[in-house]
C-alpha positions as CSV (number, residue, x, y, z in Angstrom):
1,X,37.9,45.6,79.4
2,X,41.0,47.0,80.9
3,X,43.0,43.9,81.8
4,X,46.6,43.9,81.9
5,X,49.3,42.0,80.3
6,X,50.8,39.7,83.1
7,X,53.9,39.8,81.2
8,X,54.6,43.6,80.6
9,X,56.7,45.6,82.7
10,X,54.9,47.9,85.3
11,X,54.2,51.4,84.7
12,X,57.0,53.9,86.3
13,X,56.7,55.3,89.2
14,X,57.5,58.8,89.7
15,X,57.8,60.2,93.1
16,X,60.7,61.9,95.4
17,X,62.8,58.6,95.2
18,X,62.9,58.7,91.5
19,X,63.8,62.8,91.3
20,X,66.5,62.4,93.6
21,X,68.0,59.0,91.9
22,X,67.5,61.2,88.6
23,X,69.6,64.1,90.4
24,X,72.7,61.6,91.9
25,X,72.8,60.5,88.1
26,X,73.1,63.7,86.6
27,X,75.1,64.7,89.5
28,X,77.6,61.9,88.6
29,X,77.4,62.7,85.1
30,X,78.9,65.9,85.5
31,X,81.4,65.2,88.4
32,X,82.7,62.5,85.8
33,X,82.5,65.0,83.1
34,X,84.4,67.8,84.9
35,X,86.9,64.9,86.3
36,X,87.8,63.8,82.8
37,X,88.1,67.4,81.2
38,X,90.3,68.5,84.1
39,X,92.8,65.5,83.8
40,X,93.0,66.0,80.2
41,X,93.7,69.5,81.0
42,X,96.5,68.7,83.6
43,X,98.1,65.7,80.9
44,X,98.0,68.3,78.3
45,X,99.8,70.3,80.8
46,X,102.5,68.0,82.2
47,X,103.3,67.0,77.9
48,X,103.8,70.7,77.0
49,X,106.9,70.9,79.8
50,X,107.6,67.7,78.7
51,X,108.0,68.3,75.3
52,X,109.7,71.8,76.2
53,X,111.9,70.2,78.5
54,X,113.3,67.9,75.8
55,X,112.9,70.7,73.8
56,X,115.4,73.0,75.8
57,X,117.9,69.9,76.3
58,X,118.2,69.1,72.6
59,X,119.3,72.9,72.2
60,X,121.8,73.6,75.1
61,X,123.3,69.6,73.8
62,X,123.9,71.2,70.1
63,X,125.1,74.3,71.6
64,X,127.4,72.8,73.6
65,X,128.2,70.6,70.2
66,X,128.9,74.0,68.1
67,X,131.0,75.3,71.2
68,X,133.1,71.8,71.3
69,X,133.4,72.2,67.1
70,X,134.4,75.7,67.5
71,X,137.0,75.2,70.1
72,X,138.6,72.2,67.8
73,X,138.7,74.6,65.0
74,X,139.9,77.3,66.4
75,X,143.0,75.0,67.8
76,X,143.7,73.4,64.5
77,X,143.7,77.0,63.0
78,X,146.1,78.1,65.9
79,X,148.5,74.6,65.3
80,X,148.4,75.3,61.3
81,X,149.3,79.0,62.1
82,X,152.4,78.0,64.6
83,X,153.5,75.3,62.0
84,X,153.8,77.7,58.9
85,X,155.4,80.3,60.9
86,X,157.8,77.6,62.2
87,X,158.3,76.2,58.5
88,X,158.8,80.3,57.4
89,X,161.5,80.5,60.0
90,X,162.9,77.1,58.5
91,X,163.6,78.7,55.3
């Protein structure tokens, strides 16, 4: 009465074999796990100097910009200064 079906898988087998496959997958779960969270951690790592690096250059490059403005300026002032004095003297 208790026939089986030919076509049905067998029945698992549990044993030492099976524990220590089960441990090697878990194992490998969480060497994969801890792999991807640390590279994450690292990428998120290398684009925060990234982004502060670029950071930092865009704001010594305007600096240098206002300095380069504020050196034209002060020579125009300096040439429109020397020219009405010069006119002044004219008169």
């Amino acid at each position: 009465a208790s026939e089986q079906n030919p076509t049905a898988p067998p029945p698992p087998v549990s044993g030492p074999v099976d524990d220590a496959e089960s441990r090697e997958v878990l194992d490998a779960f969480f060497i994969g796990k801890a792999l991807a969270e640390t590279l994450l951690e690292r990428a998120g790592g290398v684009l925060a100097d990234t982004l502060s690096e670029v950071a930092r250059f865009d704001a010594e490059r305007r600096e240098q910009i206002r300095d380069f403005q504020d050196d034209v300026m002060g020579k125009a002032r300096e040439e429109m200064y020397r020219a009405k004095r010069d006119e002044s003297q004219i008169r």
